[in-house]
C-alpha positions in Angstrom: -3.9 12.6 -47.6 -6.1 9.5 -48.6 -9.3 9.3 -46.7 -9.2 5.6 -46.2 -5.9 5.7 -45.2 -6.2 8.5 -42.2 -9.1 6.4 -41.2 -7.2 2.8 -41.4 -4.6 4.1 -39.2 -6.7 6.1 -36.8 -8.6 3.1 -35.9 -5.2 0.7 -35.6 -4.5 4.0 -33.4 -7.1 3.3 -30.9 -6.5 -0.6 -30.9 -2.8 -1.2 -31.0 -1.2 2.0 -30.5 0.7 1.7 -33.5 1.0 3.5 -36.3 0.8 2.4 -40.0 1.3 5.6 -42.3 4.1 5.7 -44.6 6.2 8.2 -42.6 6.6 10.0 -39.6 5.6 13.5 -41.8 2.3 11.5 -42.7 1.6 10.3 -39.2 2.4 13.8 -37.6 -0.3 14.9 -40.4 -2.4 12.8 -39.5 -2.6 13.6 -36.0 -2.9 17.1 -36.7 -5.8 16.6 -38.9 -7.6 14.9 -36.1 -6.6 17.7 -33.4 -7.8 20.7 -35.4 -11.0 22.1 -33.8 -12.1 24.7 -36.8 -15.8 25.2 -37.1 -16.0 22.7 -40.1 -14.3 19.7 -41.0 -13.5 19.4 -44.8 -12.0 16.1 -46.0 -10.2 15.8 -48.9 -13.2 16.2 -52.0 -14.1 19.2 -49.7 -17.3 17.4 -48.7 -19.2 19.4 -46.0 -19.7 16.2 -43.7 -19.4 17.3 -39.4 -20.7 20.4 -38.0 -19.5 21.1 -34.7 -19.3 23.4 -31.3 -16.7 24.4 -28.9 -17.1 23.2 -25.7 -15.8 24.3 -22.7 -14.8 21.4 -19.5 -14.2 23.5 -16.3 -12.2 20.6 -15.3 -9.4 19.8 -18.0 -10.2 23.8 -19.7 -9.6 22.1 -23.0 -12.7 22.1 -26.0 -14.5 19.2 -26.4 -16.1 18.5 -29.6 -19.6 18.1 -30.1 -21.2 16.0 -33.1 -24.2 18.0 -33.8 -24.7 15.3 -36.8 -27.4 13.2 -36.4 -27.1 10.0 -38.8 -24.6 8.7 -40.2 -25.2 6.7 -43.7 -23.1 3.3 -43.6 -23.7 2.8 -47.1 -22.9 5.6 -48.7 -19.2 5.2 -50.1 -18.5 8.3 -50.0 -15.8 9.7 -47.4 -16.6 10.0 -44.0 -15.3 12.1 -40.7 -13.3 9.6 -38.4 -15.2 11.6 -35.6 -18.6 10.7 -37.0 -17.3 7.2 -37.4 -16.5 6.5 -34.5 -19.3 8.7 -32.9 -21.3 5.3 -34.1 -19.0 2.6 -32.5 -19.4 5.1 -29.1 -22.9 4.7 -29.0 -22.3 1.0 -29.4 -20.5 0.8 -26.1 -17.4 -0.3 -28.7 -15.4 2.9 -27.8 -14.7 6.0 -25.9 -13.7 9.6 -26.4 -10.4 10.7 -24.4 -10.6 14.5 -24.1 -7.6 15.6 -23.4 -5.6 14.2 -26.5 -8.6 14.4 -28.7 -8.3 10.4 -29.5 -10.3 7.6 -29.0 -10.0 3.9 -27.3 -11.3 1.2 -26.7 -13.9 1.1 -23.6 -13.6 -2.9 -23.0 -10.1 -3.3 -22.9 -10.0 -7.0 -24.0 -7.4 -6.4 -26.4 -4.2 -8.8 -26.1 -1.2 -7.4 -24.9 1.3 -6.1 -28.0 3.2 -8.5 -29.8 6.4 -6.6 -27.8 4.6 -7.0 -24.6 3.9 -10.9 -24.5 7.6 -11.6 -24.8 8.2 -10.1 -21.4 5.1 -11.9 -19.6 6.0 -15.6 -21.3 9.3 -15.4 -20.3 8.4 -14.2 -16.5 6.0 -16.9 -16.3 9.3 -19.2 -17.3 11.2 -17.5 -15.0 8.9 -17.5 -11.9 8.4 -22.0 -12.8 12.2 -22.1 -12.6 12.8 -20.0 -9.3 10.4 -22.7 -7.6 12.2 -25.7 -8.2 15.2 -27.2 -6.1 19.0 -25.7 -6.3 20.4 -28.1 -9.0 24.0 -27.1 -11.3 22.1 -28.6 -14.1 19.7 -25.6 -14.2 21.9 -23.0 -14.1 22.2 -22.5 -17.7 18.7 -22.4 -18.6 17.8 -19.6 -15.4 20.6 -17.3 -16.3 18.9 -17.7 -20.2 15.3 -16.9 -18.9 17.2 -14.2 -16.8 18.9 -12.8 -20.3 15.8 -13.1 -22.5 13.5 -11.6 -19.9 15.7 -8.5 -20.1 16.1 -8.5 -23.8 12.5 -8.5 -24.3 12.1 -5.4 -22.1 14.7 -4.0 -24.1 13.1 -4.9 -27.7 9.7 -3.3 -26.2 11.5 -0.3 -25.0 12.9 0.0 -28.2 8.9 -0.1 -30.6 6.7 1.8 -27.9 6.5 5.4 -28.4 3.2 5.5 -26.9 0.4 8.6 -27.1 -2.0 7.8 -24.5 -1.2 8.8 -20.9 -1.8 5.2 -19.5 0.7 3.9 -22.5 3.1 6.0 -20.9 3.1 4.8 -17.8 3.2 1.3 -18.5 6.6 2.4 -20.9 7.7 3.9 -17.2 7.3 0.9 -15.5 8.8 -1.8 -18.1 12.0 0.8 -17.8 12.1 0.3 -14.0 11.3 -3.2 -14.3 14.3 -3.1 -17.1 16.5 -1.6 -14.4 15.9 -4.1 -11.5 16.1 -7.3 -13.6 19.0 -6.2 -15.1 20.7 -5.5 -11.7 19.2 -8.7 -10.0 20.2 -11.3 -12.7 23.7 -10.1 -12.5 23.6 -10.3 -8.8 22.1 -13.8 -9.0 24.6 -14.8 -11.2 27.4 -14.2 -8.7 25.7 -15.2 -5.9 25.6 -18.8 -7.7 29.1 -19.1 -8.8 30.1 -18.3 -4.8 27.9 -21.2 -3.6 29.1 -23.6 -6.4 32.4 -22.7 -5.6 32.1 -22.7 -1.5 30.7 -25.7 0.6 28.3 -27.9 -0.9 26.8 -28.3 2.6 25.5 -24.8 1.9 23.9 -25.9 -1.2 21.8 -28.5 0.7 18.4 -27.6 1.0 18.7 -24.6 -1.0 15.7 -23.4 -3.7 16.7 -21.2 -6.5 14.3 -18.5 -5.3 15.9 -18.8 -1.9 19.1 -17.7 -3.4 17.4 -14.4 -5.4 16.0 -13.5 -1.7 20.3 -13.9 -0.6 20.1 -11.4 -3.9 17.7 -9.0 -2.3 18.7 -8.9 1.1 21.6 -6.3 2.6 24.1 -7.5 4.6 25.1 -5.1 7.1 28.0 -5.8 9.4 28.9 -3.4 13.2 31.9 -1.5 12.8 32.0 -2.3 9.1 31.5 0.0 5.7 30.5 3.0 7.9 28.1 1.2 9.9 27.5 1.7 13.4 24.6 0.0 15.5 23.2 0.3 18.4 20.3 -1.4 20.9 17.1 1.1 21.0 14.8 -1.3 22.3 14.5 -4.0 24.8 12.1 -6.7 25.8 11.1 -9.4 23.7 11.4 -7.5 20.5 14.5 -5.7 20.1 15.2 -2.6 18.0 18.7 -2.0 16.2 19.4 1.8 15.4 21.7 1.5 12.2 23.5 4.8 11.1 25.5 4.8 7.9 26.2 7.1 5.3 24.3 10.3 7.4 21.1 8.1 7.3 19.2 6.6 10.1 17.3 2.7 9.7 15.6 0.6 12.6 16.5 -2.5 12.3 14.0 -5.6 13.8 14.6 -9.4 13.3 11.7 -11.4 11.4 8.7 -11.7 13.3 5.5 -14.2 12.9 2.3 -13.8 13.9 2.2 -14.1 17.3 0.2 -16.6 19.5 -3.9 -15.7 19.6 -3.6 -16.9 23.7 -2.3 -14.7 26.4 -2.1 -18.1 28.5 0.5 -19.4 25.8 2.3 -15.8 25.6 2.6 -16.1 29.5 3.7 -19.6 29.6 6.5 -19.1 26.9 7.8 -16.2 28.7 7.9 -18.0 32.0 10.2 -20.9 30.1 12.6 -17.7 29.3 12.6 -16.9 32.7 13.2 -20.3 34.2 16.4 -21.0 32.0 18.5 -18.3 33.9 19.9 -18.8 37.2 19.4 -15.6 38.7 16.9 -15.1 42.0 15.5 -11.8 40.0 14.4 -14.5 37.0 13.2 -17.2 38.9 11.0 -14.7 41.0 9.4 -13.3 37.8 8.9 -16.7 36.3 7.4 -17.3 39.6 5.1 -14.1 39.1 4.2 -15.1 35.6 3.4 -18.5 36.3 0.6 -17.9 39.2 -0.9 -15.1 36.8 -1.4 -17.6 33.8 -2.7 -19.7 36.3 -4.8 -17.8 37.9 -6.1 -16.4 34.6 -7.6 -19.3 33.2 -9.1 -20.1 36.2 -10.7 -16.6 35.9 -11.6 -17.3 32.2 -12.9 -21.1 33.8 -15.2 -21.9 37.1 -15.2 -18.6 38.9 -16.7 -19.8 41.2 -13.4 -21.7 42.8 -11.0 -18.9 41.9 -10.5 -17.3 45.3 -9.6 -20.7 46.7 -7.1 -21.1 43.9 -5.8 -17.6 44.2 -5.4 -18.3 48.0 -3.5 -22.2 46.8 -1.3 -20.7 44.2 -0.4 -17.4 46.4 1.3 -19.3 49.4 4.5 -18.5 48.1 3.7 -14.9 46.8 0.7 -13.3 49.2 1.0 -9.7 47.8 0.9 -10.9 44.0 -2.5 -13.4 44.9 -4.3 -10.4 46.7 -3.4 -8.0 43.3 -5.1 -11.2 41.6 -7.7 -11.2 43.6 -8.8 -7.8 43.7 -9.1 -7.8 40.1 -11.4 -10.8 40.2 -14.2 -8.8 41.6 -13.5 -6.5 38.3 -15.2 -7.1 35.0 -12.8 -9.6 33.7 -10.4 -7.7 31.5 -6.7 -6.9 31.0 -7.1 -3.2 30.7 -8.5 -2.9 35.0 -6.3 -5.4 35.8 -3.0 -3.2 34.9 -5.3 -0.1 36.7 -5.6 -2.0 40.0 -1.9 -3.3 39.8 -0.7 0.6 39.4 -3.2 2.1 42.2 -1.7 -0.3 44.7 1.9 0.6 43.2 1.4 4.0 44.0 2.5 5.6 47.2 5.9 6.0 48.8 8.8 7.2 46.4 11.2 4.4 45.8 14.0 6.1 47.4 12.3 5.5 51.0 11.4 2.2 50.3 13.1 -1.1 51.7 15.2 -2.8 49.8 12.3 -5.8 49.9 9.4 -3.0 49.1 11.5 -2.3 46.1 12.2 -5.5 44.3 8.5 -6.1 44.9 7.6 -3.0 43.6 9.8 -4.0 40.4 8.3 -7.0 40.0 4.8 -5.4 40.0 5.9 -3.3 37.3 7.3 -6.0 35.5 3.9 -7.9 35.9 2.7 -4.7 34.7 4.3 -4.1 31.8 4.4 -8.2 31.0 0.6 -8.0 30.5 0.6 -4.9 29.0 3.3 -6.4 25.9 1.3 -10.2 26.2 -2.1 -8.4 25.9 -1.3 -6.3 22.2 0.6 -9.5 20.6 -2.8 -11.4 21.4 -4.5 -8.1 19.8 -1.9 -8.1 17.2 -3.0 -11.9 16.5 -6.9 -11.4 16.6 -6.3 -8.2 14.0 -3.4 -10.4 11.8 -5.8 -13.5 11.3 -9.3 -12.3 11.5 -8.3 -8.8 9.9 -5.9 -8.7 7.3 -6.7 -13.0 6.8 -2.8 -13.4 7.4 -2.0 -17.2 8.4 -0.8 -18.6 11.5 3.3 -18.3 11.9 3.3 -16.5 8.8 6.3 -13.8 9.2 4.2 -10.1 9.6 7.2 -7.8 9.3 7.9 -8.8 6.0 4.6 -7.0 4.9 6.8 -3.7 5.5 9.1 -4.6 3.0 6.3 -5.7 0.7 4.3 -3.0 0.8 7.7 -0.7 0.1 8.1 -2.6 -3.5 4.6 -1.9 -4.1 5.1 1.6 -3.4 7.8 2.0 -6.1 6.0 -0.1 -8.2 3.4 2.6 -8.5 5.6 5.5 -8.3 4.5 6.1 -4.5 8.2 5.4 -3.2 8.4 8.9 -1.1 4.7 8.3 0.3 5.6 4.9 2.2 8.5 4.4 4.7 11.3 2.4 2.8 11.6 -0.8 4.0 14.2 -3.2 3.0 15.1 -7.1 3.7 18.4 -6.7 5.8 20.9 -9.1 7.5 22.5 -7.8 10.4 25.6 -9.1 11.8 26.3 -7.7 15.4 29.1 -9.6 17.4 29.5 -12.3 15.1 26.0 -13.1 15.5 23.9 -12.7 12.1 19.9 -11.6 12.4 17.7 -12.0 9.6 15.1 -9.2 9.5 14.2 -6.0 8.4 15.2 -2.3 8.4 12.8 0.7 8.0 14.5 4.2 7.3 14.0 7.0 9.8 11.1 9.0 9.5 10.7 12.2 10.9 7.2 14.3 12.1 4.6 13.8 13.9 1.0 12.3 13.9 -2.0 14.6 12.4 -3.8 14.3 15.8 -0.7 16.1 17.6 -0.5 18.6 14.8 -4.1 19.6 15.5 -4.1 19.8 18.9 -0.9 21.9 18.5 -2.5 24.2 16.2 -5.7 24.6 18.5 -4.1 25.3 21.7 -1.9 28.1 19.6 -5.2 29.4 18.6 -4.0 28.4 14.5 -6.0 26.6 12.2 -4.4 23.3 10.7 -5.0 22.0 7.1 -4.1 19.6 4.7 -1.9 21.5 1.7 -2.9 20.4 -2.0 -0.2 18.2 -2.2 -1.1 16.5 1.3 -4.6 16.2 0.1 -3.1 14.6 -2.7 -1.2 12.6 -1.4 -3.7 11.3 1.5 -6.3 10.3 -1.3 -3.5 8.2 -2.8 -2.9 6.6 0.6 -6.6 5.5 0.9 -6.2 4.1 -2.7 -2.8 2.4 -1.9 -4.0 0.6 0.9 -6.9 -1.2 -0.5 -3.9 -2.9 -3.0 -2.1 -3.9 -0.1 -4.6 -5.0 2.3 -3.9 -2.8 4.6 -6.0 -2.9 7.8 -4.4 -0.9 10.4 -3.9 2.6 9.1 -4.7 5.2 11.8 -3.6 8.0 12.5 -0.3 6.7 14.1 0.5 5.0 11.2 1.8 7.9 9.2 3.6 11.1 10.1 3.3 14.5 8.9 5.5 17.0 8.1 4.1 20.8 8.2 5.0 24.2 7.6 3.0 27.2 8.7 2.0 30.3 7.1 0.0 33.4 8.1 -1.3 31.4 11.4 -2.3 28.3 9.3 -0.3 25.2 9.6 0.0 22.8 6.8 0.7 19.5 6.4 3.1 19.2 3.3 3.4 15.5 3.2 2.4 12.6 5.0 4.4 8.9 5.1 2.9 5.7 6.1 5.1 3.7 8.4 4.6 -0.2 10.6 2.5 -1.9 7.9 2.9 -5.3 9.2 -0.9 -5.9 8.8 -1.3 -6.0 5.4 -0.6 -8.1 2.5 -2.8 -11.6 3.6 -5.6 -13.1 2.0 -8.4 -10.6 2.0 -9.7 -10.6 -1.9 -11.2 -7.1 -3.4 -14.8 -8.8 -2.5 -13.6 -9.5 1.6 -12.4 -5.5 1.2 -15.7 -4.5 0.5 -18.0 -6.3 3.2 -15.0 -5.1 5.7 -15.5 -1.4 5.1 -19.5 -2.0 5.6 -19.0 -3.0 8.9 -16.2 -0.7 9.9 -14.7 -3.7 11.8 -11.4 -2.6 10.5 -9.8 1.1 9.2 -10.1 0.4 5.6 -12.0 3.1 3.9 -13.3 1.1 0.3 -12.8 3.6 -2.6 -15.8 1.8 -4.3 -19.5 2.4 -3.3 -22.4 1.6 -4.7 -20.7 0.3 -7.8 -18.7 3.6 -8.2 -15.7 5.1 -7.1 -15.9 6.3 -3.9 -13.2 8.9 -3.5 -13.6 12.7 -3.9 -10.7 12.6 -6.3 -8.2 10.1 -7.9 -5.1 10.9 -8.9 -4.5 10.4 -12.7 -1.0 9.0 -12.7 -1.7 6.8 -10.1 -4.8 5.7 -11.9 -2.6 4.8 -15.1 0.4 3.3 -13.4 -2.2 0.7 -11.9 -3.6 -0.3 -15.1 -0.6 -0.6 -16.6 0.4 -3.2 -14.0 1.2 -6.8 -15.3 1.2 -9.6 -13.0 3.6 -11.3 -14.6 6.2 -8.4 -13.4 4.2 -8.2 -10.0 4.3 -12.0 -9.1 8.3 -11.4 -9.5 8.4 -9.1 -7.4 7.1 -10.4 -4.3 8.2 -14.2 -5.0 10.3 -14.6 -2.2 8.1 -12.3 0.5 4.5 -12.9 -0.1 3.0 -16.7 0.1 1.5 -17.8 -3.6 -2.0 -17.9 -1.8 -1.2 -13.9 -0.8 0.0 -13.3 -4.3 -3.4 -14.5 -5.8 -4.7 -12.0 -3.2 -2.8 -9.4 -4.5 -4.0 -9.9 -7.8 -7.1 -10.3 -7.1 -7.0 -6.6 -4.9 -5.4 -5.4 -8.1 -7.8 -6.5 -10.3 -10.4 -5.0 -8.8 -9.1 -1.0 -8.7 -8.1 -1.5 -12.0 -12.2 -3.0 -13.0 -13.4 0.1 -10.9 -11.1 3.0 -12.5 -11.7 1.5 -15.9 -15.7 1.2 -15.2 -15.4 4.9 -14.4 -12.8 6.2 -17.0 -15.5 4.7 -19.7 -18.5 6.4 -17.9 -17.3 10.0 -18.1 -16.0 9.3 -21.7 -19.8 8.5 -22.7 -20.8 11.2 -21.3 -18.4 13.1 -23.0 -19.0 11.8 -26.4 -22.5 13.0 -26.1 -21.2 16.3 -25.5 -21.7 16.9 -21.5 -19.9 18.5 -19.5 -17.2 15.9 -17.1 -16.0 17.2 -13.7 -13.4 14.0 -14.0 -12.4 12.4 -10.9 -9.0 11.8 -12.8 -6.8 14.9 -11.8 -3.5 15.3 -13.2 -0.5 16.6 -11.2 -1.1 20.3 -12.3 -5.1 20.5 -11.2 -5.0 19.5 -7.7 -4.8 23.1 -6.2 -8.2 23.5 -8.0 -9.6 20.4 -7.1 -9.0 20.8 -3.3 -10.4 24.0 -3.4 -13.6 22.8 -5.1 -13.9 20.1 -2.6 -13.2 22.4 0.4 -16.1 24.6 -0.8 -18.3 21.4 -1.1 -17.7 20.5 2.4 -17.7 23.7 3.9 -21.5 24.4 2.1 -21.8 20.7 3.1 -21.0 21.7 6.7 -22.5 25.0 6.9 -26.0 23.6 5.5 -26.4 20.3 7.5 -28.6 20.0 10.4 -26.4 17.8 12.0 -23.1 18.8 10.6 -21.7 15.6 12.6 -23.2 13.4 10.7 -21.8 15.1 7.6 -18.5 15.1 9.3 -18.7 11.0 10.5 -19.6 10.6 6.6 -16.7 11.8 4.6 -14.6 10.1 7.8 -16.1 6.9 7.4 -15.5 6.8 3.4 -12.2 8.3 3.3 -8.5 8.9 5.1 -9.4 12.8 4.7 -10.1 14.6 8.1 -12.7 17.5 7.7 -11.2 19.4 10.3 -8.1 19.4 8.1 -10.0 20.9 5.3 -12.8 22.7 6.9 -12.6 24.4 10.5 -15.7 26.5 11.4 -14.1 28.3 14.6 -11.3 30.2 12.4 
């Protein structure tokens, strides 16, 4: 084969992923040539030109090759080793050396995407201009074209790729998916349309074409319908639907918004609820309500004239002003207040009560469990705005269903709770909200505390390790500031005494997906203000381990595609967030994917973080030595312990128990 040929398309290799030989035989030769690992490389005049050595990576257990040549010669005409070639451009910082595959690549990405590529993202950007304007029968035409062309591109690039490199791949993967839900959504839209142009024009009024591909997106589910049966779970202010259809289980809950920061405004609106019904029971608890807000601020005001208003405002309700004022001698918070109104609670059983020492004692409880609800939507407020930066009256339980698509969008579907945008119709009335599949296990704390009191040791299985480190990783792209450890649920199975956790779900992510940027993520975790654990430290990455098909599918991520996918959930201004999040995992793993391959171009030894799906067993049980040594050898093996805990989702005690 010509010299100057294998070279020309080895380089177009690295930049373009596309090949330029004259056949596939040619190209298959090619590649071949550049995989063999003999002692010597001979080119075609049999020039003796790149000595090398076999070396073995404990990680990846595949040779690396050394270039034990020292300079290189530009000007000499004659032939010369696409290894030694590009040896040079390595120690320019122009490229890098990918081990596994024995090919090389650029290590600043700044190359345009492929001519097949650009289609798709120019006619998304088309597409996402159009969905923003108003409902008008003139645009119809040219939306279901974008719609068309959009798919045809992702049909022509599906066509050209046949990719090499792992992260190529994955972004074929993903324009298949993408392929798939465009597909199914354009002819979906183009139905919905037709029915509204063909229905009641009043219906049209108002309406935005990306208001209609939400209609698109959204479930209808009707009682007594298709299989579907529902039923009330909940109660309160903030019902919960149990759907069963099909075998399967959802909870169904109508939009939400972020509630009010004030407990004095929670109180107040739930007094007004209580003051339209005509019932003695209502306008006695709208009664209670109204002397506790009252009372309240005057606690939060002069304190000094609180027992004169308790005494004022308690006239009609002695028993409820002396609770009140009780509490007023107590540190001024919410969480004594509920003590003191339980202590004087307590004491005879119900059944020997008076009818009148009951539906006092109800009230009480009703007070009770009124502050208790009032007091976590103000925390739910304080963490939604200061927290996750998500804007007043925004809706929060949308974020479920947005951080579901961004689950599937990295292949991470069966690690988050699906969550989908339903319409639920129950007694001819229709409720807009959205319905979370059933998930069953229980928190890692229980498991734990199981396992201890059974005198068996509880661990995280390599998949669970796995799947926990993807979590963490996950959660920095969404913005997630509320994972703990009731916010996913474990599933275990137990062997020889040892119970494992085999896989782990995250469920209730309403507090993600606001306005943080990467940068707010970072001077969060410093502070440990909220339960974000940053995967970047110190400039690196800060995870033991990252998985390497996550890794790929996130640089492979387009925004283009992205910015459709969350049009009609996530604000523009949390979109930008998004990318911005998303930009800067994908700097990070890049920064790092280029600092190993220096390293391995001159011929060290890389323990990657990148682990593919078949070295995780290994990789856990390197890190589990690490901490027990860690652990054993530690002065203050706490400290070691609040460490790992404080940079990470893992739990040490779930990889690492000294007692068994």
């Amino acid at each position: 084969m010509d010299t100057k040929k294998l070279y020309n398309w080895t380089a177009k290799q690295s930049e373009m992923n596309i090949g330029i030989l004259d056949s596939k035989e040619e190209e298959q030769e090619a590649q071949n040539y550049l995989n063999a690992q003999n002692q010597k490389q001979i080119l075609d005049n049999g020039q003796d030109i790149f000595a090398s050595n076999k070396i073995k990576d404990p990680v990846i257990d595949e040779p690396l090759i050394q270039d034990k040549r020292q300079d290189v010669e530009a000007n000499i005409p004659a032939p010369v080793s696409v290894f030694s070639m590009k040896h040079s451009l390595i120690s320019e910082g122009k490229y890098t050396f990918l081990a596994k595959d024995g090919t090389f690549k650029k290590a600043k990405r700044t190359t345009p995407s492929s001519k097949y590529m650009q289609p798709i993202l120019d006619k998304l950007k088309d597409l996402d201009t159009l969905l923003e304007g108003k409902f008008d029968s003139k645009d119809q035409n040219a939306i279901h074209k974008c719609f068309r062309d959009t798919i045809l591109a992702c049909e022509n690039y599906i066509a050209n790729r046949n990719p090499w490199t792992a992260e190529g791949k994955a972004r074929l993967a993903m324009v298949k998916d993408f392929q798939k839900q465009i597909q199914t959504e354009s002819i979906q839209f183009a139905d919905r349309v037709e029915e509204l142009v063909k229905g009641d024009q009043k219906l049209l009024e108002g309406k935005t074409w990306l208001s209609i591909l939400s209609e698109v997106r959204t479930e209808v589910i009707e009682n007594n319908k298709d299989g579907a049966e529902v039923e009330i779970g909940g109660a309160g202010t903030s019902k919960v639907y149990i759907i069963t259809k099909n075998g399967s289980t959802r909870y169904f809950k109508e939009n939400e918004k972020v509630p009010k920061r004030s407990v004095f405004q929670l109180l107040s609106d739930r007094t007004k609820t209580f003051k339209k019904k005509e019932d003695d029971t209502s306008k006695r608890r709208a009664r209670y309500l109204e002397i506790t807000n009252k009372t309240l601020k005057k606690l939060y005001g002069d304190e000094r004239s609180v027992l004169m208003a308790l005494f004022n405002d308690g006239k009609e309700d002695w028993e409820l002003a002396s609770l009140l004022r009780n509490w007023a001698r107590l540190d001024r918070n919410f969480g004594e207040m509920m003590d003191e109104i339980e202590d004087n609670m307590s004491g005879l059983e119900f059944s020997k009560m008076t009818k009148e020492e009951q539906e006092q004692k109800n009230d009480q409880q009703f007070l009770l469990d009124t502050l208790s609800e009032m007091k976590k939507k103000s925390n739910l407020s304080m963490m939604a705005t200061d927290g996750a930066k998500i804007e007043n009256s925004a809706e929060i339980s949308k974020r479920n269903v947005a951080t579901s698509r961004m689950a599937k969008l990295l292949g991470l579907e069966k690690l988050v709770a699906k969550s989908d945008l339903v319409n639920l119709v129950v007694d001819g009335k229709s409720m807009q909200g959205i319905a979370m599949e059933e998930v069953k296990g229980k928190n890692a704390t229980d498991i734990q505390a199981t396992a201890t009191a059974n005198k068996k040791e509880s661990r995280y299985s390599n998949s669970a390790f796995r799947q926990t480190l993807n979590l963490q990783v996950f959660d920095i792209i969404c913005g997630q500031i509320d994972r703990n450890r009731s916010n996913y649920l474990c599933e275990t199975q137990t062997e020889n005494k040892v119970t494992f956790i085999t896989k782990i779900k995250a469920i209730d992510n309403d507090l993600s997906f606001g306005n943080l940027t990467y940068n707010d993520i970072l001077k969060t975790g410093k502070n440990g203000e909220q339960c974000l654990r940053n995967i970047e430290y110190k400039n690196k990455l800060a995870v033991p381990y990252m998985d390497e098909d996550l890794a790929n599918r996130i640089l492979g991520i387009k925004l283009e595609e992205l910015n459709y996918t969350m049009c009609d959930i996530l604000s523009k201004k949390e979109r930008n967030a998004l990318i911005d999040r998303i930009k800067g995992v994908q700097k990070l793993i890049r920064k790092t994917k280029d600092q190993e391959n220096k390293l391995r171009a001159k011929g060290r030894s890389v323990d990657s973080v990148f682990i593919g799906k078949d070295d995780w067993p290994k990789a856990y049980a390197k890190y589990q030595s690490k901490v027990r040594n860690d652990l054993l050898n530690a002065q203050d093996p706490e400290k070691v312990k609040d460490l790992i805990e404080k940079t990470s989702y893992l739990d040490t005690d779930l990889i690492y128990q000294k007692n068994f």
